[in-house]
MMTF fields as JSON, N, C-alpha, C and O atoms, coordinates in Angstrom:
{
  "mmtfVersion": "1.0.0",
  "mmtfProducer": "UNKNOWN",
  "numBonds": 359,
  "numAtoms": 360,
  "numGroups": 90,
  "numChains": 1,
  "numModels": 1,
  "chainsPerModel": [1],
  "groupsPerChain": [90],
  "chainIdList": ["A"],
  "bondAtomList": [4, 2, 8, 6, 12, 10, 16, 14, 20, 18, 24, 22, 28, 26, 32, 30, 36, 34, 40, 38, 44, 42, 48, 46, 52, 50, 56, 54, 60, 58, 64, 62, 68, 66, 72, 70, 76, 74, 80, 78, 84, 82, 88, 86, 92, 90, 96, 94, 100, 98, 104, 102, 108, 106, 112, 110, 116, 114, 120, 118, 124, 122, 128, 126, 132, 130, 136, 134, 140, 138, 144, 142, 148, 146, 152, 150, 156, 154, 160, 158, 164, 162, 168, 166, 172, 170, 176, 174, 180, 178, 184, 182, 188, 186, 192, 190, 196, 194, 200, 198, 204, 202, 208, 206, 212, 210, 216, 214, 220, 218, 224, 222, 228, 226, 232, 230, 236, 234, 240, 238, 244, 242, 248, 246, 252, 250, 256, 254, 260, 258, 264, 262, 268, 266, 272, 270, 276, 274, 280, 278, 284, 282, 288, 286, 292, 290, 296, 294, 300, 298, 304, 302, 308, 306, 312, 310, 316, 314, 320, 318, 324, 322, 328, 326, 332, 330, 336, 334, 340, 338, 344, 342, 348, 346, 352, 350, 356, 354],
  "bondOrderList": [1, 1, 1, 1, 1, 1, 1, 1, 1, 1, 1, 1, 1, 1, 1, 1, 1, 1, 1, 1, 1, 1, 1, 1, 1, 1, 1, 1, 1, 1, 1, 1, 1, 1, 1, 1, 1, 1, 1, 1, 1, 1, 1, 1, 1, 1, 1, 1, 1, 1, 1, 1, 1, 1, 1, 1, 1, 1, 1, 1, 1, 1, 1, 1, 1, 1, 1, 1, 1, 1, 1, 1, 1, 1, 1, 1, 1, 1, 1, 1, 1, 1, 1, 1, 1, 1, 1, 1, 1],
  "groupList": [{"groupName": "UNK", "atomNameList": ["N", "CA", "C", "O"], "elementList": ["N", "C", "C", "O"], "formalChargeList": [0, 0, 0, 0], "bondAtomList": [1, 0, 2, 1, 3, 2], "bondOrderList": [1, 1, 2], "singleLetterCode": "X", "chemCompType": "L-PEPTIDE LINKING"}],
  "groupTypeList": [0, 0, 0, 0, 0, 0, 0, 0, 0, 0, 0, 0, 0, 0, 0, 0, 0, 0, 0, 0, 0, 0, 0, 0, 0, 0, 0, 0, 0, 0, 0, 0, 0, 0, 0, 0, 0, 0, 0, 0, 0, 0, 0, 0, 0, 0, 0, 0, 0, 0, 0, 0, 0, 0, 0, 0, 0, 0, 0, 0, 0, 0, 0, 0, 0, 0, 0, 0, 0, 0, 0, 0, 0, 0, 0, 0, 0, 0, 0, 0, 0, 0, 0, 0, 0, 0, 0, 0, 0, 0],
  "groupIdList": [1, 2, 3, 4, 5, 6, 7, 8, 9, 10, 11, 12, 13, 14, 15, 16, 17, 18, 19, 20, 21, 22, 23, 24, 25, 26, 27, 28, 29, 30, 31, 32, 33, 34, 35, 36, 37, 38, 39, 40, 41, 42, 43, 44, 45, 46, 47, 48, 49, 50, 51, 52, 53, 54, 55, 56, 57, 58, 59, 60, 61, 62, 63, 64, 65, 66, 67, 68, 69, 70, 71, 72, 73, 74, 75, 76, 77, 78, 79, 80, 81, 82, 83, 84, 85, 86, 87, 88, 89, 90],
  "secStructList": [7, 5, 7, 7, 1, 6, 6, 6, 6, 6, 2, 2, 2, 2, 2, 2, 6, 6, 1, 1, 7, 2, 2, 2, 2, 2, 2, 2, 2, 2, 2, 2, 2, 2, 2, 7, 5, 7, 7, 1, 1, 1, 2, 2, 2, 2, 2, 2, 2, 2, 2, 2, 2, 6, 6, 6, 6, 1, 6, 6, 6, 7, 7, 7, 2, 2, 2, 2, 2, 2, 2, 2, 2, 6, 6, 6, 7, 7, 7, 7, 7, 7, 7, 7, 7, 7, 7, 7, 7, 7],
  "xCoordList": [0.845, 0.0, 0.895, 1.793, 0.513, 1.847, 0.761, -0.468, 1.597, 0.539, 0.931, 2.107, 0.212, 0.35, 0.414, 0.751, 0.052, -0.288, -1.398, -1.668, -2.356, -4.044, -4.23, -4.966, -3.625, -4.6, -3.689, -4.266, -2.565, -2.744, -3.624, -4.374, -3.201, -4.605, -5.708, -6.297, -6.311, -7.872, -7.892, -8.969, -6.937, -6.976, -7.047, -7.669, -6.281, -6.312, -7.608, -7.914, -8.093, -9.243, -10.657, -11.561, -10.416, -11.068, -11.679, -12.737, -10.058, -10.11, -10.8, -11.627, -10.163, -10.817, -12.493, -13.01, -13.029, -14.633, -15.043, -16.082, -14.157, -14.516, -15.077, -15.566, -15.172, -15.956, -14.653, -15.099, -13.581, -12.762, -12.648, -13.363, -11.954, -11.379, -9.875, -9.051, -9.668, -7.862, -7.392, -6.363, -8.391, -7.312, -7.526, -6.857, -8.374, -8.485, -7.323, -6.56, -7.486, -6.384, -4.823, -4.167, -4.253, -3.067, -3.16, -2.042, -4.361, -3.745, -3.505, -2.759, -4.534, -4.068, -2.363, -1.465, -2.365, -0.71, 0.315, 1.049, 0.443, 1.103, 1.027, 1.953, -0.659, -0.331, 0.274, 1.043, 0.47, 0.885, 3.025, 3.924, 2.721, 4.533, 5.125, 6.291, 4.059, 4.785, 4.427, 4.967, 3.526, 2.557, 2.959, 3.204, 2.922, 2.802, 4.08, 5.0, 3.726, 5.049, 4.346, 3.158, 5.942, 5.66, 5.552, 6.578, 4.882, 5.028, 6.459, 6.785, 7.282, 8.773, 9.218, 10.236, 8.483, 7.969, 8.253, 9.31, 7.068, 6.581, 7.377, 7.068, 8.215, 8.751, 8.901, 8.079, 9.766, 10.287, 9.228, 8.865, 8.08, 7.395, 6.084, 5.722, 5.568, 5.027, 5.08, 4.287, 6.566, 6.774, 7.047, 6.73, 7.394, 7.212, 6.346, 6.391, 5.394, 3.745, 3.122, 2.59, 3.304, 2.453, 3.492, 3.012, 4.634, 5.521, 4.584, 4.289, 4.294, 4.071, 2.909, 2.823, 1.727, 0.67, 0.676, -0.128, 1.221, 1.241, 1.764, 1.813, 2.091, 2.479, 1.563, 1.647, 0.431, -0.573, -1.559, -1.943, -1.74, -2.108, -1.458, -1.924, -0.29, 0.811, 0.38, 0.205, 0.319, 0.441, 1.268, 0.972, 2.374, 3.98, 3.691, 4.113, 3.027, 3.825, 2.151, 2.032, 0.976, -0.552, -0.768, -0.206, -1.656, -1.472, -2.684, -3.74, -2.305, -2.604, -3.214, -2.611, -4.831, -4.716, -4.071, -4.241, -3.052, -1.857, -0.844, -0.157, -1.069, 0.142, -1.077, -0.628, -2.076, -2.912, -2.648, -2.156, -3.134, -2.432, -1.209, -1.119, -0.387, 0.978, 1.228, 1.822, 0.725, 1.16, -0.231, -0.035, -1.592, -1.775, -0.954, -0.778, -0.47, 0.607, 1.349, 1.62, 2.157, 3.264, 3.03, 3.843, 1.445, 0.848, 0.721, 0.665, 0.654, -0.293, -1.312, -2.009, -2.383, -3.078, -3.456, -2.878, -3.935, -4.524, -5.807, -6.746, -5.634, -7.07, -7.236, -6.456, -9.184, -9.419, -10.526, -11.252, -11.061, -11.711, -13.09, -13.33, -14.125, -15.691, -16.227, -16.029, -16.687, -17.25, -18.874, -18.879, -19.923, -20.993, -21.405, -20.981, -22.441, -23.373, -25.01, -26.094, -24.583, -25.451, -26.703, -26.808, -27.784, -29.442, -30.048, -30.295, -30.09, -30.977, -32.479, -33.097, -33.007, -34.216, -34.827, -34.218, -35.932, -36.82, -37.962, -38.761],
  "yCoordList": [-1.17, 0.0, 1.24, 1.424, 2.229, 3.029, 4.371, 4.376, 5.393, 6.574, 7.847, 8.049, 8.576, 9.778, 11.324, 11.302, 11.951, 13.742, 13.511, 13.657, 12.916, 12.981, 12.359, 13.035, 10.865, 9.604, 10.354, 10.037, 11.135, 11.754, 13.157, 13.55, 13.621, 14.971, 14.945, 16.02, 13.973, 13.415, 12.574, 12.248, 12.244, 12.047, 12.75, 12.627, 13.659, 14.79, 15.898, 16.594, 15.871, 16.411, 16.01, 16.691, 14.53, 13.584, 13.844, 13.895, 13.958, 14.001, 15.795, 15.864, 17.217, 17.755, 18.182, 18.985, 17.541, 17.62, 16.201, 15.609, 15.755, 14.907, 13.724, 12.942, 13.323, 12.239, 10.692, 9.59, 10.977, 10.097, 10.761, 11.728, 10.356, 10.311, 10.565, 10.103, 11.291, 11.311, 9.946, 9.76, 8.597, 7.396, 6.72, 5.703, 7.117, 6.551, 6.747, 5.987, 8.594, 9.087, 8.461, 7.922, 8.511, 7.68, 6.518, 6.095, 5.314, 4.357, 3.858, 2.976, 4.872, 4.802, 5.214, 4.593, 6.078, 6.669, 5.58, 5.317, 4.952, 3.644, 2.521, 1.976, 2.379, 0.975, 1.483, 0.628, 2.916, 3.029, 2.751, 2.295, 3.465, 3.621, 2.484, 2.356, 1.175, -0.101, -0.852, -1.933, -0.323, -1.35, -0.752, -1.436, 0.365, 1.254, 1.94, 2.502, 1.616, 2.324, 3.789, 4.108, 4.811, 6.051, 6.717, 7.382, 6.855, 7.94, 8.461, 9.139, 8.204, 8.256, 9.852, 10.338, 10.355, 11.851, 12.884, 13.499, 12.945, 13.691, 12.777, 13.203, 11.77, 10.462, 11.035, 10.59, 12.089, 13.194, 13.413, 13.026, 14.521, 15.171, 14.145, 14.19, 13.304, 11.936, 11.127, 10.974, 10.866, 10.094, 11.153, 10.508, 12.131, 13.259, 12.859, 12.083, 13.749, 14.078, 12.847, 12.72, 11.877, 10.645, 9.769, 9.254, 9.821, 10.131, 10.994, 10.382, 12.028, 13.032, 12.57, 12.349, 12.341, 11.812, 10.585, 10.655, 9.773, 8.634, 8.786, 7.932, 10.003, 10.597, 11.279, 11.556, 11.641, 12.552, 12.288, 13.179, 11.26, 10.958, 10.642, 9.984, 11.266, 11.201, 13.124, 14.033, 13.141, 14.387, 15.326, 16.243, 15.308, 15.749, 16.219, 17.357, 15.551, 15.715, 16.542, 17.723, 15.508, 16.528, 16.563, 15.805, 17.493, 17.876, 18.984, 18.781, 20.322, 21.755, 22.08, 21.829, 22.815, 23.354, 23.47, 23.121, 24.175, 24.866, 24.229, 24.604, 22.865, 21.532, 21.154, 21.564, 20.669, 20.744, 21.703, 21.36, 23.009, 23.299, 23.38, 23.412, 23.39, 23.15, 21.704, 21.591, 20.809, 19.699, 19.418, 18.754, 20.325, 20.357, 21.259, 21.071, 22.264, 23.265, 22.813, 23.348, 21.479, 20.988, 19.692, 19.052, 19.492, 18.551, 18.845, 17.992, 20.508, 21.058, 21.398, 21.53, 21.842, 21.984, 23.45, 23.294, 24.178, 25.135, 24.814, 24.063, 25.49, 25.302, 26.786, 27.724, 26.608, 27.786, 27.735, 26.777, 28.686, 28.355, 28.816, 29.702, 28.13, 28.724, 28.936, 27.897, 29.809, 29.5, 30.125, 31.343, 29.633, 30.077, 29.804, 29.007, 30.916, 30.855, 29.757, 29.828, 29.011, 27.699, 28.404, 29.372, 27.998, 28.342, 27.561, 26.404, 28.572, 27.314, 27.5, 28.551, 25.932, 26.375, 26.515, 26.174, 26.988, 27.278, 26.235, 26.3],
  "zCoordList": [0.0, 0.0, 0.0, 0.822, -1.178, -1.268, -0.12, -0.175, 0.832, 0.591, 0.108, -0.194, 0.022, -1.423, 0.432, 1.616, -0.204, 0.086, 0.768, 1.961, -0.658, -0.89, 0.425, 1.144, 1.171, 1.5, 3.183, 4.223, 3.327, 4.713, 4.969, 5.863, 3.887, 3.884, 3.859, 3.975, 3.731, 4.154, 5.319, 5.82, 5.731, 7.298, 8.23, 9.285, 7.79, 8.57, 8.613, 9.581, 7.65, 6.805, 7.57, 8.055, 7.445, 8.349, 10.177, 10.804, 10.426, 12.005, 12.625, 13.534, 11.809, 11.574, 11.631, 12.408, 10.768, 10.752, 11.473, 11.179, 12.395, 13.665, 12.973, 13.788, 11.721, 11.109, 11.954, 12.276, 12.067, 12.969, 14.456, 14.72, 15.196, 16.736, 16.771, 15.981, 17.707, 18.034, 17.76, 17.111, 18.417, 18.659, 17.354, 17.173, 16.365, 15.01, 14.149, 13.553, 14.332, 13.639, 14.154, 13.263, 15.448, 15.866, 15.581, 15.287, 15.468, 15.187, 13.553, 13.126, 12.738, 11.41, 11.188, 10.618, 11.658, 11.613, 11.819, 10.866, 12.89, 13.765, 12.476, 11.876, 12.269, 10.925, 10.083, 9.642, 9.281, 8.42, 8.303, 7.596, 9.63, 9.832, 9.741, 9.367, 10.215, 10.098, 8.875, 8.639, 8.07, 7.207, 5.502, 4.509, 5.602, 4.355, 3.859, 4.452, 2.108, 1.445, 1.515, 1.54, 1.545, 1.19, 0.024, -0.113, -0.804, -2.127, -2.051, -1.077, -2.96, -3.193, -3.309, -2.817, -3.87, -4.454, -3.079, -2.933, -2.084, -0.799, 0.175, 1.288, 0.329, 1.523, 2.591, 3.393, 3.191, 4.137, 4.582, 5.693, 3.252, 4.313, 5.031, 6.207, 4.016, 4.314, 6.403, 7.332, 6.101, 6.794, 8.362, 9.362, 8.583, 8.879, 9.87, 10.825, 9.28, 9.62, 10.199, 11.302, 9.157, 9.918, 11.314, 12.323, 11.025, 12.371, 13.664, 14.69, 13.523, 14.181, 14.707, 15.915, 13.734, 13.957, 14.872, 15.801, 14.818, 15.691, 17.248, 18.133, 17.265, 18.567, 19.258, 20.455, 18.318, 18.756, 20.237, 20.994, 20.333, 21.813, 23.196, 24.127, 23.089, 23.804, 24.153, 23.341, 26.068, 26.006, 25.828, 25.061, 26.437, 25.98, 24.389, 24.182, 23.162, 21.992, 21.609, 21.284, 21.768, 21.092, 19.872, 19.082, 19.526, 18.166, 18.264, 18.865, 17.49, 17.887, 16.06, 15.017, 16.28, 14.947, 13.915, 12.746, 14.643, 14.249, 13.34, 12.39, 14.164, 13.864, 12.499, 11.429, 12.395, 11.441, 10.093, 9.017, 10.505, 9.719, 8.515, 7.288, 9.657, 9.099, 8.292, 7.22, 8.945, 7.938, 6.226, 5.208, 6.663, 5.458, 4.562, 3.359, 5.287, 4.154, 3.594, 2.519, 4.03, 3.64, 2.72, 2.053, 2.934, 2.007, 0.692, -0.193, 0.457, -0.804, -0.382, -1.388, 1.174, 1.102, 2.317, 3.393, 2.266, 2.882, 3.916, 3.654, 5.025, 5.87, 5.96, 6.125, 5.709, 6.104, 6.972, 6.708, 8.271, 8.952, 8.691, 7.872, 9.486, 8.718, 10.576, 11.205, 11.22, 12.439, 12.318, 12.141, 12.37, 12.499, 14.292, 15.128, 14.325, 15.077, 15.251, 14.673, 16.105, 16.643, 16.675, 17.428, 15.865, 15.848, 17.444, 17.783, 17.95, 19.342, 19.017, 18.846, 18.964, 18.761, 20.267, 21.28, 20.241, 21.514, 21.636, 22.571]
}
């Protein structure tokens, strides 16, 4: 299983709009580090990030917007934020 940009930036993408969990996202990371080829292309920043990721439920290390951010930047990809106001109904 090779992975690309695309197949960690939708993980991340993923964990994000909460459709996964912190411990989903770490343990995808963990199979990958042991299981998965890297896209030869992105390998560094690849292996990197999902490095990083597999650390993420570790408090010492976390993982911050910010850190989000940054590794979609380094993916090819931009976050931008949307915050609305919650309708309460009555």
């Amino acid at each position: 299983m090779k992975i690309t940009n695309n197949e960690v930036a939708q993980k991340l993408i993923d964990y994000l709009y909460h459709r996964i969990t912190l411990k989903e996202l770490v343990n995808w990371a963990e199979t990958m580090m042991m299981e998965a080829e890297f896209d030869s292309v992105n390998f560094d920043t690849i292996r990197d990030i999902i490095t990083r990721l597999g650390l993420a439920d570790v408090k010492a290390f976390g993982i911050t917007l910010e850190d989000c951010e940054e590794f979609l930047n380094r993916l090819g990809y931009y976050m931008k934020v949307t915050v609305q106001e919650r309708l309460v109904s009555v």
